[in-house]
N, C-alpha and C positions, 0 to 999 in steps of 0.2 A: 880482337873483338871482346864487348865485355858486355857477360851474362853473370845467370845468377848460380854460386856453387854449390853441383850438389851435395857435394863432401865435407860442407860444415854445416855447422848446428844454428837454429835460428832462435835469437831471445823474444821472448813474448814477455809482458810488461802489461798490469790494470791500473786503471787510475780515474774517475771520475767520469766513472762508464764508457769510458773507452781504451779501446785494447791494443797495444802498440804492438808492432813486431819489425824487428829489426832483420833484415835477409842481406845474408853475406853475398857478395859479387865478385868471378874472378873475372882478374882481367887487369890491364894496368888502365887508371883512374884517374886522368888528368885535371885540373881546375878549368879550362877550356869546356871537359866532357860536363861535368857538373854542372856550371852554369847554362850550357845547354839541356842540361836533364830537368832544373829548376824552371825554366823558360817552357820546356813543353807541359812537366806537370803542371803549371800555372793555366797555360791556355787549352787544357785537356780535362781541367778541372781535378781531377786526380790526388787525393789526399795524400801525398809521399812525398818525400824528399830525400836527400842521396850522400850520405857522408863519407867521410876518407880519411883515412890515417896512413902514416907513411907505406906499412904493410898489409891493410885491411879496409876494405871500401864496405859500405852495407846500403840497403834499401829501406829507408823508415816509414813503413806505414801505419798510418793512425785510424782505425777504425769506430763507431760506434758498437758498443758491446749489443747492442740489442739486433742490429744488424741481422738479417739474414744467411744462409748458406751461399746461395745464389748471390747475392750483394756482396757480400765478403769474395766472395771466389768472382767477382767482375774487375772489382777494387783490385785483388791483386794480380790479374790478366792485365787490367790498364796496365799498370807500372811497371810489369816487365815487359808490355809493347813497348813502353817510353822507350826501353835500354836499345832495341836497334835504333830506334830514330832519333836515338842520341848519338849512338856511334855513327851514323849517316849524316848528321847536319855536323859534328864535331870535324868531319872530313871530307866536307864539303871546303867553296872557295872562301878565303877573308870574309869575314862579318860584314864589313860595308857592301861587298859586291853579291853577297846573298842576300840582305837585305833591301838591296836594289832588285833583284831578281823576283824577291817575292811581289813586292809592292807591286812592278811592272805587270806581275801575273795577276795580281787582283784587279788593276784597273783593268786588265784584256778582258779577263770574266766581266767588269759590272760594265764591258761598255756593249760584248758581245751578249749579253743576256739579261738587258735591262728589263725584263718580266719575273724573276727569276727573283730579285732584289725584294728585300725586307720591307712593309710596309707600318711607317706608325700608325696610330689609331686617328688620328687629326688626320694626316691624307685619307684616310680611307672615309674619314666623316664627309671631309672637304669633298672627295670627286666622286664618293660613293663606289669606286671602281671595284669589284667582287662583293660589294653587300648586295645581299640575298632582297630579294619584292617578296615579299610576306603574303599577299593578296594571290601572287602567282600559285605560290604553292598552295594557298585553300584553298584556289580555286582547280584547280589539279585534281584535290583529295576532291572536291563537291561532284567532278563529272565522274570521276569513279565511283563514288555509293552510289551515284544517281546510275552508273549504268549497272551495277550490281543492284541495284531494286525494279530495274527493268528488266532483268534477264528471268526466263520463264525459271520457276521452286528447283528445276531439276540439276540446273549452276549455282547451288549454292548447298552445302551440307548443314543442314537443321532449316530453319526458316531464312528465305532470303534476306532478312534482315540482319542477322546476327553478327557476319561481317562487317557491314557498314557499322554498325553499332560498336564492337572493337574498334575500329578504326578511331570513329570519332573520341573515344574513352583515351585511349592513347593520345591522341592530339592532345586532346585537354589535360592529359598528365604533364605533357611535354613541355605544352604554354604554362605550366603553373612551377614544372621546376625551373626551368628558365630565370623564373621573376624569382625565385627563393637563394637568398645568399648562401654561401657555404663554398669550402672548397672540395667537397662531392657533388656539388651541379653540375660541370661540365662530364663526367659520368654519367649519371643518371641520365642526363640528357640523349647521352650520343647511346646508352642501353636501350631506351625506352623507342629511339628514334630506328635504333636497326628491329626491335620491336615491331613495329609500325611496317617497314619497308618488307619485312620478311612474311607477314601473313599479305601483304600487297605478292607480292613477286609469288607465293604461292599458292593462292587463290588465282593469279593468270596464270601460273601451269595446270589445274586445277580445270577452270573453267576453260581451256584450250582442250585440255585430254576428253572433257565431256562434249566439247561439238564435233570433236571429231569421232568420236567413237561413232555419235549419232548419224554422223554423214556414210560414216562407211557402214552400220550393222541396222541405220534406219530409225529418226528420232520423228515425231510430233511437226516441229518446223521444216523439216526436209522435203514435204507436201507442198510448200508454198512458196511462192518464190519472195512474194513482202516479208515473208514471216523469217526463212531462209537470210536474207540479206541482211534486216533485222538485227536480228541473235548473232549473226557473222560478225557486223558491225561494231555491234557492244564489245564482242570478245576482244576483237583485233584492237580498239581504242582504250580498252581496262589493260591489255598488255604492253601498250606503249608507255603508260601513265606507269603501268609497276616498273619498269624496268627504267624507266625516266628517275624515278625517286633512288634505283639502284646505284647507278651511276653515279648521280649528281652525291648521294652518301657517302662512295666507296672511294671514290677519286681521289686521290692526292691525301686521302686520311681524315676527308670530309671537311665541310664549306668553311669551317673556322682556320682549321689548315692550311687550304689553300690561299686563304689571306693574311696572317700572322705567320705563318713559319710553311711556306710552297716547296714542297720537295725540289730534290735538284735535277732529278728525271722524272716527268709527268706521265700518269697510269694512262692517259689516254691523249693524241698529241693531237690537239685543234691547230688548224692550220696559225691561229696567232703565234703558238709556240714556237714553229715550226719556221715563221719569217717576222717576226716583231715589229717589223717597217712595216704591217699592213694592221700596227694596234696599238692604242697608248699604251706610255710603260706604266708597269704595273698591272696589264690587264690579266683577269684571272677570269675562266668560265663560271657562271651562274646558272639557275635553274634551268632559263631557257634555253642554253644551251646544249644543255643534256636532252629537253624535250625535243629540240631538231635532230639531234643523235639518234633517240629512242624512234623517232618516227622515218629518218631517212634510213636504218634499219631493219625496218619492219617494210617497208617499201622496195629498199634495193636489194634485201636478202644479205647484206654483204656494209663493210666499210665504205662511205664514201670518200670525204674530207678529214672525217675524224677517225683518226687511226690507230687501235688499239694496241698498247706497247707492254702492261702488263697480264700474265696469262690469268688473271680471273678475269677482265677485260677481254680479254677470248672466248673465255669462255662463255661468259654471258651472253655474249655478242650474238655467238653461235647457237645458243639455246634461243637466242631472240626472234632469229632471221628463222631458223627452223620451227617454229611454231607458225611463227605469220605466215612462213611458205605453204605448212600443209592447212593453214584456213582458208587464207584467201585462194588459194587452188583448189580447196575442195569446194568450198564455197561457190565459185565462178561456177566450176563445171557441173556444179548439181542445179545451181539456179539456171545456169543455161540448157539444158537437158528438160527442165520444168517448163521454160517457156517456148521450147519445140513441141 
């Protein structure tokens, strides 16, 4: 097997800001192993390349000098991964019949996982299939401030407006780096956007801990059962709409992700995923999807259809269902108590 040794010395070399370093390998070093070492730095991207003399094999890696610690030390972790997966494919079967093996294995993958599959920008124009409804999501963010400026001063810290007012400041940050070029927009964008999601999702823990306290230790609306219902209402519909926007952000590395580069196990598994004969290919979840999520959650207490696979996905889940549970349960039973 051939590693790297740690009993000789390794050459470093500058030259046009970049820093070379030559790393000695034992091990005996075949032309076979080599061009297999070339072929995976190539498709692993990996700046190295692998030389041999009758007595002394080495590792050339080429770095940029400005480089990082971190960068530098991934760069040279790549390239000595390469060296088992060179010694594994070097002794593996004949080139034709491994090469027949892989091919075969890539068509099993794109024919069993035709969702899964890369989209260009022209299909995604042409079928629209995962672009985002723009109007959904203002309209999302509209019933939220609107139920946040209906909820009595007491759900809201400083003046009930103040929220909604962030909210909206954010949005128009969001829509205006969007349209501005540069390659720090898709940053700022997705800052600004968990921005946005996070004072969402903690103004409904927020305004969840404040009707309950009042249900159990006795608020103002607890006297009336319209008024009761009411205030319930708002709460339970602001927390579906925050945890909707959570989801639909955090899934799959967020909505640009999941239609340009769709992980290869999804954070959250819709039944499309799950049997692709019941969806076109390429289909990827949208906003509305997540608002059936957020709402058949807050309803059933529990997973229905969609079944969460990564553990923030749990956990969310469970902070979801356990707030809806103690509203709408205190809720019922305080309004029904009012109207005996």
């Amino acid at each position: 097997m051939t590693d790297i040794d740690p009993s000789a010395d390794i050459e470093l070399t500058g030259a046009n800001e970049h820093v070379t370093a030559r790393i000695p390998l034992a091990g005996q070093v075949t032309g076979e192993w080599l061009g297999c070492y070339h072929r995976l730095a190539r498709a692993a991207a990996v700046p190295v390349r692998a030389e041999a003399q009758p007595d002394r094999a080495w590792l050339v890696v080429t770095v940029p000098a400005a480089s990082s610690h971190v960068e530098i030390a991934e760069i040279l972790e790549a390239a000595r991964a390469l060296i088992t997966e060179a010694d594994t494919v070097a002794l593996r079967a004949p080139p034709t019949a491994q090469a027949e093996a892989s091919i075969r294995d890539w068509w099993s993958h794109l024919r069993g996982s035709p969702h899964r599959r890369l989209s260009s920008r022209i299909e995604v124009v042409r079928t629209g299939i995962g672009a985002e409804k723009r109007w959904l999501l203002a309209a999302a963010l509209v019933v939220a401030m609107i139920v946040l400026l209906l909820l009595p001063a007491r759900f809201s810290i400083g003046p009930n407006w103040i929220v909604p007012v962030i909210e909206v400041l954010l949005l128009a940050a969001i829509f205006i780096a969007e349209r501005h070029p540069g390659d720090r927009r898709p940053a700022v964008v997705r800052g600004l956007s968990y921005a946005l999601v996070l004072i969402l999702v903690a103004d409904a823990v927020f305004v969840t801990i404040r009707l309950v306290t009042d249900l159990v230790e006795g608020g103002p609306e607890t006297n009336s059962a319209t008024a009761l219902l009411g205030v319930g209402s708002g709460v339970w519909i602001y927390t579906i709409i925050a945890f909707t926007f959570l989801y639909w952000l955090l899934d799959g590395g967020g909505p640009e992700a999941r239609i340009w580069n769709p992980p290869e196990f999804p954070h959250l598994a819709f039944p499309e995923h799950l049997n692709p004969v019941v969806a076109p290919p390429g289909w990827r979840p949208e906003f509305a999807d997540y608002l059936y999520l957020g709402f058949t959650n807050a309803t059933a207490f529990s997973p229905t259809d969609v079944m969460p696979l990564a553990r923030w996905c749990k956990l969310a889940m469970t902070i979801q269902a356990f707030g809806s549970l103690a509203v709408l349960g205190l809720v019922v039973a305080r309004a029904v108590n009012i109207f005996k």
